[in-house]
N, C-alpha and C positions, 0 to 999 in steps of 0.2 A: 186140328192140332198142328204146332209147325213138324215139318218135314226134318228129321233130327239127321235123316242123310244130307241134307244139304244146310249145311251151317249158314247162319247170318247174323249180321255184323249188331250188338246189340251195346249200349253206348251207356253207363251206368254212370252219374257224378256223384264225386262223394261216398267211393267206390273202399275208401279205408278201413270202414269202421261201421257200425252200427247196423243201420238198414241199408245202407249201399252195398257193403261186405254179405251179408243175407243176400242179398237181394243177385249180385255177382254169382254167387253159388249157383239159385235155383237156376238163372238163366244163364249159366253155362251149359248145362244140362240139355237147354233148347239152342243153344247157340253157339256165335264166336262172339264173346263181350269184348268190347273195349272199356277201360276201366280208367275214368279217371278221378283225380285228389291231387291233394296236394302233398303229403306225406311219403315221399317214397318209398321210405324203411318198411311202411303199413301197405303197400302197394303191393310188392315185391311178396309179403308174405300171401296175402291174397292170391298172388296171382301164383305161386309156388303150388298152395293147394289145391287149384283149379287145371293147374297145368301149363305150363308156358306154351305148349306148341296149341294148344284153341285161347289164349289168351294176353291180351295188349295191356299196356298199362302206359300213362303218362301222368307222371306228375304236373298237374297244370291247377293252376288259379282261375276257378270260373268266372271271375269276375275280370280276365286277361282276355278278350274275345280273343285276337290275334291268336295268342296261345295255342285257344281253344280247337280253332279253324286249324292251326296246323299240323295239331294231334290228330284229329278228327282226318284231316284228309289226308296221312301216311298211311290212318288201318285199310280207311276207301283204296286205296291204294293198290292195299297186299290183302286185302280180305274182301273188297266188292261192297257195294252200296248201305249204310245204314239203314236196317227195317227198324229198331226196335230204341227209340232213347227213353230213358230214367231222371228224370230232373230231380234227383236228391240230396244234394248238394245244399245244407242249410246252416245256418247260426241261431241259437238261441241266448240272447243277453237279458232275462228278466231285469227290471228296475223300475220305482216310480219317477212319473214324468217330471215333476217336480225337480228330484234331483240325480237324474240319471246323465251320466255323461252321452252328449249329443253322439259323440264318437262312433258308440254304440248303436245308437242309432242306425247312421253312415254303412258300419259294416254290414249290417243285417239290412238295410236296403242292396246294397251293395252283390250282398253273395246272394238273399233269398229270392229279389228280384232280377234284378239285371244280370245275375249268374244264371238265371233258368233262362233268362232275356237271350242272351250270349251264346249257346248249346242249342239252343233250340233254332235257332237265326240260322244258325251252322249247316244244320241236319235237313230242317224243314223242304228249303227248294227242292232237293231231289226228290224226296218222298213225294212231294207233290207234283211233280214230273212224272217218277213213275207209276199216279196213282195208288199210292199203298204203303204203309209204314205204321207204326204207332207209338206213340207218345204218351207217357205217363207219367204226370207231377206229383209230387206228392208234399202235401200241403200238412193239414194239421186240424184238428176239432178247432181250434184256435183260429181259423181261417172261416170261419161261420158261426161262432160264440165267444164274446167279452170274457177274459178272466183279466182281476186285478191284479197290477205288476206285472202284464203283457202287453202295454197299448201298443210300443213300437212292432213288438214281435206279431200278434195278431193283425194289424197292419198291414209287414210283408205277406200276413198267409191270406188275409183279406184279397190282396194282390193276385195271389196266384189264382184263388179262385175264380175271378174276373177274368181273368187273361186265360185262364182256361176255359174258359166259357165261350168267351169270343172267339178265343182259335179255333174253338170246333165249330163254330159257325161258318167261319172263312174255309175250312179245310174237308168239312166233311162231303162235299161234294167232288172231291178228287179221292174217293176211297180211303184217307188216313185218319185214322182211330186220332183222337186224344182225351184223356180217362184222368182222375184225380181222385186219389189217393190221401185219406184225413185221419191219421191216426191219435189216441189221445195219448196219456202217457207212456211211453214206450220207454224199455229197458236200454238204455243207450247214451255217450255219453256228452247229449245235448245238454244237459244241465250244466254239467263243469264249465259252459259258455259265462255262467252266467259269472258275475263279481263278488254280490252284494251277499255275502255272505247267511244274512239273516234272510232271506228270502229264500237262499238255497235248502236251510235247512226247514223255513215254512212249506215247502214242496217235497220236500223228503218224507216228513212226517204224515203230509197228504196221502203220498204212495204208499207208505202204512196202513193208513186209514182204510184205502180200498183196498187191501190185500196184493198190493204189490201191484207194476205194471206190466201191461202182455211184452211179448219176446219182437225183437225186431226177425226172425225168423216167421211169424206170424203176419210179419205185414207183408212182408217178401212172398210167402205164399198164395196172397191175394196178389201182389202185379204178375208172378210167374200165371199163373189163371186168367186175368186180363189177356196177358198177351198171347195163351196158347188157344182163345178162340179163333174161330174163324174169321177171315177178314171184313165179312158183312156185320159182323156183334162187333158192338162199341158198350162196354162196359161205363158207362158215363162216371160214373162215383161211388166209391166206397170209402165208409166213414165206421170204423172199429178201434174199439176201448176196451179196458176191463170191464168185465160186467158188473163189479160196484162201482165203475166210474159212473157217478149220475151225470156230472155238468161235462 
């Protein structure tokens, strides 16, 4: 279990709202989080309830490396070495391929890849320096099964599942965990991403269908669990839905 006497630096993207805001909580609890988004009014409250004095926040664009590295290395700074990042930081823009603006596209490569791309670049060397750290992505059921009016979006989570596959290849031999996180519909407000109006309300009505979707509180629960193993357990993947979610 981590050592709650000695706080460490735990690095949460996308830290606003949803499962980032969740997820900030539990692991205040074990840590000192760094907390970032792009929101800072959503920030600020975040970090209000958590407490400012074990609590950082920077409004940053994951998809600004620069940005990122320099948020990241003030908390290094004034808090000591990142053990623990969160790559939650996501866009969801349902539409068909036919006629969905490419744009969309762009962004959702943009922040789901190269923003996990960009955080993780940041964080990594040390950890692999000081043999030990852990990294937890968090992908999507959508990241290992086809739904229609997600090709671009399943895509990015396709993405991560890959690149987190292969990172734990390159890293697990330096002691650093990296673990992936798949949840299916989640109560959160990735939908509002999307545009296409008749699509949003085809997925609402879905969420009916299965009796509503789990809590982003529930997914947060499982990476706070991930990361309060031991440093030899590497929780490799957990994938949780509603239990009438079939697909």
């Amino acid at each position: 279990m981590a050592d709650t006497k000695t706080p460490t630096l735990a690095v949460v993207t996308g830290a606003s709202s949803g499962i980032g805001r969740a997820t900030a909580l539990a692991l205040a609890k074990q840590g000192r989080p760094l907390l970032l988004a792009r929101r800072a009014d959503r920030l600020a409250e975040v970090q209000a309830e958590i407490g400012a004095e074990v609590c950082e926040v920077a409004s940053v664009d994951v998809t600004d490396r620069e940005a990122v590295a320099t948020a990241v290395e003030a908390a290094v700074a004034k808090h000591g070495p990142v053990d623990v990042l969160v790559n939650n930081a996501g866009v969801m823009k349902l539409g068909k391929v036919a006629s969905q603006d490419p744009a969309e596209w762009k962004l959702m490569l943009d922040v789901n890849l190269m923003g996990l791309f960009n955080v993780t670049h940041t964080v990594l060397p040390s950890m692999v320096e000081r043999n030990g750290g852990t990294i937890v992505n968090i992908s999507s059921i959508a990241g290992f099964k086809t739904f229609a009016n997600h090709a671009a979006y399943c895509a990015t989570k396709f993405g991560v599942h890959g690149f987190t596959e292969t990172l734990r290849e390159e890293v697990s031999g330096k002691n650093v965990r990296i673990s992936l996180v798949s949840p299916g519909a989640v109560s959160t407000e990735l939908l509002s991403h999307t545009t296409d109006e008749e699509i949003k309300a085809g997925y609402e009505a879905w969420k009916e269908d299965i009796g509503g979707a789990i809590e982003a509180v529930n997914v947060a629960d499982c990476i706070a669990m991930i990361v309060s193993q031991p440093q030899n357990v590497c929780i490799r993947e957990i994938s949780l839905a509603a239990t009438k979610q079939a697909p």
